[in-house]
C-alpha angles and dihedrals in degrees: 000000000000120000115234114240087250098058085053100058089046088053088053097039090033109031093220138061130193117220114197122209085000086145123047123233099265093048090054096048097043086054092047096046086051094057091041098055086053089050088058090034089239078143137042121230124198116168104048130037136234128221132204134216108272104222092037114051091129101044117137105245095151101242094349127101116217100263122186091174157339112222138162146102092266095067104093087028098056097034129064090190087062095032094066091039093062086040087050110131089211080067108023092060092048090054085043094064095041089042111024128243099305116076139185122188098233096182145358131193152164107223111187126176103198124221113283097344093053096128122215115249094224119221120317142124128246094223091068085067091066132053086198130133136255098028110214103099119153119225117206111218099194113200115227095173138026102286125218157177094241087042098045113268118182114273122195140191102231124227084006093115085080091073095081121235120325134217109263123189119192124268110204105337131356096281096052106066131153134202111274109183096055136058113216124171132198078254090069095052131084111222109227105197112196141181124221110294106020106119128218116216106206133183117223104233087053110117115226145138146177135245130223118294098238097169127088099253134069124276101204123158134159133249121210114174113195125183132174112276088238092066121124141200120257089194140072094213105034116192117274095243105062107122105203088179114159121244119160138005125348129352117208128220112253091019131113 
């Protein structure tokens, strides 16, 4: 998978690139299967957790629980299905030419909206998780489903990464956090609709959210953070959750 010239330069005006039909058919229903069969705890995970949506913990969604999202530094570890998506060369090659040769998984994560209580993740920017330089790491929002506008599809403000890094205050508790000093509007996003297996190369700084999911079917999609080997923390006490697994090329001492 080589990105056009075109689809470059959008990366570096826009901070962010669609790629359409960047995952074939059995990838995205292996992976979807896999997160299915954790929603209905067909499978025990134990080395991530699973969160639900807080407003909705008794919702009636037949044998499914209301998950907002699967997250932890166990994912790709504990699961063969994650693990080869993260290792996927349609993806892996795209993050090459943003990033270089030497990759770290930075982050991995299942993010659900569930039908009809699916909450929206109001605007922020991934970068403010993670005291980490330099701060230019993609994120890779996998869509599982066909994403859209009534369901919660990613919107993003375009060109907006080129800001720097914005204050964020937490929204409900210390992991969901939302941009502070600026006030972006859904007015101010581009809604970027997109069908399983298409793949969203984001940069880190870009602002975005998702609104609520308000049909009758599931919004997943898969999270995959990836940031150059050589990274390092900014911070003494870096967050938990940070994956520094390694995923391609050559890892550094000292590094992530």
């Amino acid at each position: 998978m080589t990105l056009t010239d075109e689809q470059f330069e959008q990366y570096q005006r826009d901070g962010y690139v669609v790629v359409e039909d960047c995952l074939d058919g059995a990838t995205v229903e292996a992976v979807t299967e896999r997160i299915d069969a954790y929603v209905r705890n067909d499978r025990d995970a134990t080395q991530f957790e699973r969160m639900l949506e807080p407003d909705a913990e008794d919702a009636a969604l037949g044998d499914a629980d209301p998950v907002r999202k699967f997250e932890g530094v166990g994912m790709v570890r504990e699961d063969d299905v994650f693990a080869e998506l993260v290792h996927d060369e349609a993806i892996v090659d795209v993050v090459r030419q943003l990033q270089g040769p030497n990759l770290h998984l930075l982050r991995s994560a299942a993010m659900l909206k569930p039908p009809r209580v699916g909450s929206e993740k109001k605007f922020h920017q991934d970068a403010a998780y993670y005291p980490i330089h330099p701060m230019d790491h993609v994120t890779v929002w996998v869509a599982l489903d066909q994403s859209t506008t009534e369901n919660g599809c990613m919107q993003v403000v375009p060109g907006a990464h080129t800001d720097g890094l914005l204050g964020h205050e937490a929204v409900e508790y210390d992991t969901d956090i939302a941009i502070s000093e600026a006030d972006y509007t859904p007015e101010d996003a581009v809604a970027l609709p997109m069908e399983p297996g298409d793949v969203l190369f984001q940069h880190c700084l870009l602002p975005h959210y998702t609104a609520p999911n308000e049909t009758e079917d599931w919004r997943r999609a898969f999270i995959a953070a990836y940031m150059r080997s050589r990274s390092r923390f900014t911070d003494q006490n870096p967050p938990e959750w940070v994956d520094s697994y390694d995923v391609t090329g050559d890892s550094f001492r000292g590094c992530v």
